[in-house]
C-alpha positions as CSV (number, residue, x, y, z in Angstrom):
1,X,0.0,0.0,0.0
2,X,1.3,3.3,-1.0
3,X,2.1,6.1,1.7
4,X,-0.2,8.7,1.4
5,X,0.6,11.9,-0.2
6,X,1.8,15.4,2.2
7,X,-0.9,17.9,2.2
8,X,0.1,21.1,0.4
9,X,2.2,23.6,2.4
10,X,1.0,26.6,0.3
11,X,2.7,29.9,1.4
12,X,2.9,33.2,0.8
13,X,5.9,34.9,-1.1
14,X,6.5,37.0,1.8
15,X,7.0,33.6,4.3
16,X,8.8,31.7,1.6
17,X,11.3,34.9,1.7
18,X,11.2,34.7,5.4
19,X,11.5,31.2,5.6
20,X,14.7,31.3,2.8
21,X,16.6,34.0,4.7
22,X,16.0,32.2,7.9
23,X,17.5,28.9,6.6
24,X,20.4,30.3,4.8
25,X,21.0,32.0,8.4
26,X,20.8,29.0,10.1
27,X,23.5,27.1,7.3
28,X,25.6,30.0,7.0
29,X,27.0,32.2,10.1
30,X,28.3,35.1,7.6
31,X,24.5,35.2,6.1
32,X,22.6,38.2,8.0
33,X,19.5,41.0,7.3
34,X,19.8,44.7,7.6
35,X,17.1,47.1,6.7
36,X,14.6,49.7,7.5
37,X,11.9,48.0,10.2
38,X,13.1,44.5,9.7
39,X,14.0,43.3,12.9
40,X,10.9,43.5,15.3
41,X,8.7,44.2,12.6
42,X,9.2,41.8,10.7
43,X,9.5,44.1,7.1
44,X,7.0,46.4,6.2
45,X,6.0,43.9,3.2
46,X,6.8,40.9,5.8
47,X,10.0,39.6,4.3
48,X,11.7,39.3,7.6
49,X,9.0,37.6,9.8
50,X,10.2,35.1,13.0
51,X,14.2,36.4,12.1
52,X,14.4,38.7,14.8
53,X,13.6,36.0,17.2
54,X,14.8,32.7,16.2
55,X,18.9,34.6,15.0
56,X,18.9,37.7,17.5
57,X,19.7,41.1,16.9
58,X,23.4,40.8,16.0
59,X,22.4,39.3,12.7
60,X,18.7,41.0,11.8
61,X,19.4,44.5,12.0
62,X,16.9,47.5,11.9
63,X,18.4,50.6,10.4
64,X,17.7,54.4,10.7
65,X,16.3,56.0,7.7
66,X,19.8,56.2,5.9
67,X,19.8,54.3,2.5
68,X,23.0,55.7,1.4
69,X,24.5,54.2,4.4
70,X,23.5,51.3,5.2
71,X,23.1,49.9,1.3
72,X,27.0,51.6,1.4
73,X,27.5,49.4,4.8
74,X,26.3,46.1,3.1
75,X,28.6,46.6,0.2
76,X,31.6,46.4,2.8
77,X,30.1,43.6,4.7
78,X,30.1,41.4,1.4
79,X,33.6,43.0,0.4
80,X,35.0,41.9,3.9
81,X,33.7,37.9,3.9
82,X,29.6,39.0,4.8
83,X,26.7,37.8,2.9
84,X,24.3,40.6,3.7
85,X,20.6,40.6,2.4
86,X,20.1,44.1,2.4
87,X,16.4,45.6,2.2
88,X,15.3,48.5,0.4
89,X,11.6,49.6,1.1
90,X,10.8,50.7,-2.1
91,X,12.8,50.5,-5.2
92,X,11.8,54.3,-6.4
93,X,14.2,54.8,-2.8
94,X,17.0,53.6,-5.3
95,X,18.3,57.3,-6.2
96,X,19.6,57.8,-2.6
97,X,21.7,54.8,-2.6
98,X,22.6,54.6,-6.9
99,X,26.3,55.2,-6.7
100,X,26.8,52.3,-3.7
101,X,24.4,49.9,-6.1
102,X,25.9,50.5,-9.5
103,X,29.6,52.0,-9.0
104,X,30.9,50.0,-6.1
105,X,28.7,46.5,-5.5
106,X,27.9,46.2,-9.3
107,X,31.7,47.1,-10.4
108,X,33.5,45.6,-7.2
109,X,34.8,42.3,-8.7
110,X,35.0,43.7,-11.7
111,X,37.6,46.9,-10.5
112,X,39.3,44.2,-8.3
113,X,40.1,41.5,-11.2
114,X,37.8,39.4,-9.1
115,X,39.9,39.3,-6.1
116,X,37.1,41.5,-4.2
117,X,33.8,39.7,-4.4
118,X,30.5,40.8,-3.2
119,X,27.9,38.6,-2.7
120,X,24.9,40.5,-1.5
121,X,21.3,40.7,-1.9
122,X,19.3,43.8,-2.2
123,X,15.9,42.9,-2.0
124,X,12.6,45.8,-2.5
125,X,9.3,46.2,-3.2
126,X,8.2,46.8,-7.0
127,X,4.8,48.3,-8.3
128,X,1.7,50.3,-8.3
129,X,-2.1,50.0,-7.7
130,X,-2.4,51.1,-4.0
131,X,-2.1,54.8,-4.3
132,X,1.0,55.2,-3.5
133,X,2.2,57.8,-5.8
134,X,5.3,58.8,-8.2
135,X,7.5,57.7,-5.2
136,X,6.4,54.7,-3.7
137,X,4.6,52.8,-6.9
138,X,7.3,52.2,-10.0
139,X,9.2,49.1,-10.6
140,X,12.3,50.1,-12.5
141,X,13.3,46.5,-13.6
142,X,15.1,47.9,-16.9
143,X,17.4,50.3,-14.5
144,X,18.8,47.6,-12.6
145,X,18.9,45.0,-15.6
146,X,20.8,47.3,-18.0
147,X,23.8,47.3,-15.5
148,X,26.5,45.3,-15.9
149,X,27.7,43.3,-12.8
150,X,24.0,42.9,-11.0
151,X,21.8,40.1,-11.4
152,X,17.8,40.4,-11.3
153,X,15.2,38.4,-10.0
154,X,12.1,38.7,-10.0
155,X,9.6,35.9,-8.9
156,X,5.7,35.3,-9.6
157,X,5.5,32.8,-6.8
158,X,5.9,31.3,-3.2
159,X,8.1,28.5,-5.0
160,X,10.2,30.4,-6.7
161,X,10.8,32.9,-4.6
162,X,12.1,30.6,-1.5
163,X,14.3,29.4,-4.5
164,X,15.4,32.1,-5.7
165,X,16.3,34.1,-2.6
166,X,18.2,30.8,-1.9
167,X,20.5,30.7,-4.8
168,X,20.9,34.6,-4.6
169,X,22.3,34.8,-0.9
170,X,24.7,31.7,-2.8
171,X,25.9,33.7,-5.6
172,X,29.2,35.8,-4.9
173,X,27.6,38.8,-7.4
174,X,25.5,41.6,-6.2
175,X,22.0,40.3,-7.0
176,X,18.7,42.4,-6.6
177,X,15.9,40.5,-5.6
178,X,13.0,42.3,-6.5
179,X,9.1,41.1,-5.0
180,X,6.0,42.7,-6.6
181,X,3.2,44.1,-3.6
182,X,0.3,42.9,-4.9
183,X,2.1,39.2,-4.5
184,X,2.8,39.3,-1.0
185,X,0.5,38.0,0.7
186,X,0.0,40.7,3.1
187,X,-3.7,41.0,3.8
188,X,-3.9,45.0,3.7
189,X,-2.5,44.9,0.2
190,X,-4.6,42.3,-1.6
191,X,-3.0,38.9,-2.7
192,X,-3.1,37.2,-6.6
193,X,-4.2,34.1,-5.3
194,X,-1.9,32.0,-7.9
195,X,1.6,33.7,-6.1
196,X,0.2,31.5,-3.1
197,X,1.6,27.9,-4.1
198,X,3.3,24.5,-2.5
199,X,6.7,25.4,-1.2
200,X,8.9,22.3,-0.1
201,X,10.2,22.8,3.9
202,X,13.6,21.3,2.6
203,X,16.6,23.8,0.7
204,X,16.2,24.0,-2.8
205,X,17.5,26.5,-5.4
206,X,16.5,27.6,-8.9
207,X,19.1,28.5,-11.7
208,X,18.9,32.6,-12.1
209,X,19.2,32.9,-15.1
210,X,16.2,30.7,-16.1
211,X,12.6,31.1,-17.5
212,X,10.1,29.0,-17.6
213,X,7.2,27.9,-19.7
214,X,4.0,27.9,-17.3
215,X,1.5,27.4,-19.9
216,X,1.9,25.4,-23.4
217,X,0.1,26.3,-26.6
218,X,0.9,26.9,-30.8
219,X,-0.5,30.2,-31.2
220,X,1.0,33.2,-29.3
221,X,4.0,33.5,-27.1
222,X,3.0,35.9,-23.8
223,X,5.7,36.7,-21.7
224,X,5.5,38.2,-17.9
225,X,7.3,38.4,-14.7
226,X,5.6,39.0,-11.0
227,X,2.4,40.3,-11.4
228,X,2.3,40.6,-14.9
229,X,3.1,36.9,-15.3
230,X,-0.6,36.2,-13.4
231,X,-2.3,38.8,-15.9
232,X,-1.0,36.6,-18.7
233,X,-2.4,33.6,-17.7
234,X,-5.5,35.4,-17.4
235,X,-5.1,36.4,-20.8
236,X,-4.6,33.4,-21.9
237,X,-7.9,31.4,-20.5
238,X,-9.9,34.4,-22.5
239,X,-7.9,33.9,-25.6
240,X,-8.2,30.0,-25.3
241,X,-12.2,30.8,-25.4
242,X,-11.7,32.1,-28.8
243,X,-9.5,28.7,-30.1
244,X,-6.1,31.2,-29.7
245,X,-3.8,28.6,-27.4
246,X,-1.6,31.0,-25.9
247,X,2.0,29.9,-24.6
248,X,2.8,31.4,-21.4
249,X,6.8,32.1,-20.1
250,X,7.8,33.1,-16.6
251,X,11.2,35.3,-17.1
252,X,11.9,35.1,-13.7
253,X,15.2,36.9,-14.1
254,X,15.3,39.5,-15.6
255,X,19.6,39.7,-15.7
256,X,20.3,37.2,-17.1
257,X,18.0,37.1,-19.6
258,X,16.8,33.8,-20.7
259,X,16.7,34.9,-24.6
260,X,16.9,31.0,-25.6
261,X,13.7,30.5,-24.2
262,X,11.9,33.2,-25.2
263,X,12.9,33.0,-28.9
264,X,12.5,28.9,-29.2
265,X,8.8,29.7,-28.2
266,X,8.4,32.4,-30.4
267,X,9.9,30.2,-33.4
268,X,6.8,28.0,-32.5
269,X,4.2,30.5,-32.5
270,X,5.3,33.2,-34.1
271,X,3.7,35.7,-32.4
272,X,5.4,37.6,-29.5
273,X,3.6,40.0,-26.6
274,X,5.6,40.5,-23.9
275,X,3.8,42.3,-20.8
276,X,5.7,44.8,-18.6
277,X,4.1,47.0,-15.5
278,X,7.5,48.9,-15.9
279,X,7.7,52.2,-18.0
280,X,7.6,51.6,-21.9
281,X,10.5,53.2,-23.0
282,X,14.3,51.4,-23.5
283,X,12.5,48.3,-20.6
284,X,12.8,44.8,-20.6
285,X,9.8,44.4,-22.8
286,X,11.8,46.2,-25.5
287,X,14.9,44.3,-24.7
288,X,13.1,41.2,-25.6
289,X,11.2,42.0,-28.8
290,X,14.9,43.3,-30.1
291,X,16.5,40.1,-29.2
292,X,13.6,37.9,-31.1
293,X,13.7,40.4,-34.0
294,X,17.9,40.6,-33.8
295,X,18.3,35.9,-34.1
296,X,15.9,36.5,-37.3
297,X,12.7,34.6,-35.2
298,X,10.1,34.1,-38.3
299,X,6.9,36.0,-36.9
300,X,3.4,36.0,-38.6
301,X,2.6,39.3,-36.7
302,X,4.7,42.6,-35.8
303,X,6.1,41.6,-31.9
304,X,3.5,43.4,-29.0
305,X,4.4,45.1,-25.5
306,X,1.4,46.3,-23.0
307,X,3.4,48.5,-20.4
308,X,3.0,51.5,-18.2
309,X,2.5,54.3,-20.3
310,X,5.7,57.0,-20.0
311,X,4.2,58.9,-17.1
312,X,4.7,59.9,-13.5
313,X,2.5,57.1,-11.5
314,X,-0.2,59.2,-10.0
315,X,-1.9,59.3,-6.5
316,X,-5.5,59.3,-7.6
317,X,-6.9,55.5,-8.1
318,X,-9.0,57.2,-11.0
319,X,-6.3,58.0,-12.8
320,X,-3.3,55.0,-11.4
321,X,-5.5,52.5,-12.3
322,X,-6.2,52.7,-16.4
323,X,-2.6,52.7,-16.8
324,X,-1.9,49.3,-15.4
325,X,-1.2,46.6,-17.8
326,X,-3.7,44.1,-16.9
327,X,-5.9,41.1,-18.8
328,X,-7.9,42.7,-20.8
329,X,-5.5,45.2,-22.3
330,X,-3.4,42.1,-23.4
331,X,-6.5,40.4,-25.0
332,X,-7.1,43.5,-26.6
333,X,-4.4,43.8,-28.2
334,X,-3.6,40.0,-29.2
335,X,-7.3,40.4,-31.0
336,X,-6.4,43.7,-32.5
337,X,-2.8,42.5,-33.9
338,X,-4.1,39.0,-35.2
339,X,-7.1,40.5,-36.9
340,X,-4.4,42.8,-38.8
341,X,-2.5,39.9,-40.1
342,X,-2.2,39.5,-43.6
343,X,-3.2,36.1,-45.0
């Protein structure tokens, strides 16, 4: 008689972060958490729950409201044998700290000949819908991505994320692990219901650098990441009413880009949309559509982006949320562009 099968453990992203950093603390001594209201807190987007009490205070550090110093701090922690997970609040926060990000942790090993590593994580909050304004609400995945020396991850779920804060507080580069708000799973912000998913209690890692195909079909490749990955496969139950059998990819990361499995899709379907809750100028949705169009991918219709229009995020709900990319602006356009096709 077969042994009966575990019950789910479905978490949230913001415990399977939790629950990462606290077993890479627990495996590693030289592995600790810094941050603006971490420590008794718990993170204001709940990244850092139970740390506090299960590794003390020496190693889950609250900070004063100083992100030029202590981002500056974590860069010599990693520089001096540290693997500091760093957090940022909110990416937009990123212009206080850029010349600690991009001219000392991204170009450390670089300056050094790689005898100065730095293997730290900054990890922040990404995107609007709550609000929160110009300041608090943008996602800026194509700033950190178009720098050489960082890595960028960016998960759509409970699984990956555990596994991909895992194998970023392993890599000795500078990676910035980014986590989307409305994936969370922190009640007062609203929670995707398809970010919440089975996460293994053992260690596990996935390879940054690596997409994946979440959804199989002949017709249309969609492509997403965080949030927008769940509006794709949204999209793509509509657009499977209408017999279009959409193919749906995961980037994940975001540097390195997994080009390969973009474009092998893409040389099935032929048809690329690629949906991006970042700004629409020079982002990753751009980056992608020019790598398909640069390998020669043979495509039946012009390659598609829905993105964030090239504005300030504004306060007003009215007006935040009709910018958003979202479902029904990516079957709206998949109907739109296939109707054009020439026959």
């Amino acid at each position: 008689m077969s042994a009966p099968h575990a019950s789910p453990r479905r978490l949230t992203i913001a415990k399977a972060i939790s629950e990462a950093l606290s077993q890479a603390m627990s495996d590693d001594p030289s592995v600790l958490v810094m941050g603006e209201d971490i420590a008794q807190l718990g993170g204001v987007f709940g990244t850092t729950q139970g740390l506090l009490a299960a590794h003390g205070p020496e190693r889950v550090r609250d900070t004063p409201i100083s992100e030029t110093g202590f981002i500056g701090a974590a860069v010599g922690l990693a520089a001096s044998g540290m693997r500091p997970v760093v957090e940022l609040m909110f990416v937009d926060f990123f212009g206080v700290c850029f010349d600690a990000i991009y001219n000392l942790a991204a170009k450390q090993s670089y300056f050094s000949g790689g005898r100065v590593r730095c293997p730290m994580v900054l990890m922040t909050s990404v995107g609007g819908g709550y609000g929160d304004a110009g300041q608090h609400s943008q996602c800026l995945y194509a700033s950190f991505a178009h720098m050489p020396g960082l890595k960028v991850v960016m998960p759509s779920n409970a699984h990956d994320a555990k596994g991909l804060m895992l194998a970023a507080i392993a890599d000795d580069n500078p990676v910035v692990f980014m986590f989307h708000k409305a994936l969370q799973g922190m009640g007062w912000l609203g929670t995707v219901p398809g970010s919440i998913v089975h996460v293994p209690q053992e260690r596990y890692t996935l390879d940054i650098g690596r997409a994946a195909v979440v959804r199989e079909g002949g017709d249309l490749t969609l492509v997403g990441w965080g949030a927008t990955l769940h509006h794709a496969l949204d999209a793509a139950g509509q657009l499977a009413q209408d017999g279009i059998e959409a193919e749906v990819i995961d980037l994940r990361t975001l540097a390195p880009l997994d080009r390969d499995t973009v474009c092998a899709s893409v040389a099935r379907t032929g048809r690329l949309l690629v949906v991006d809750d970042d700004y629409r100028s020079c982002g990753v949705a751009a980056e992608l559509i020019a790598s398909v169009c640069e390998r020669g991918v043979a495509l039946r219709m012009a390659p598609q982006r829905v993105t964030h229009p090239n504005v300030p995020i504004p306060f007003s709900p009215a007006l935040e949320h009709p910018l958003l990319p979202d479902a029904a602006k990516i079957v709206a356009q998949v109907r739109a562009s296939m109707k054009a096709e020439v026959v």
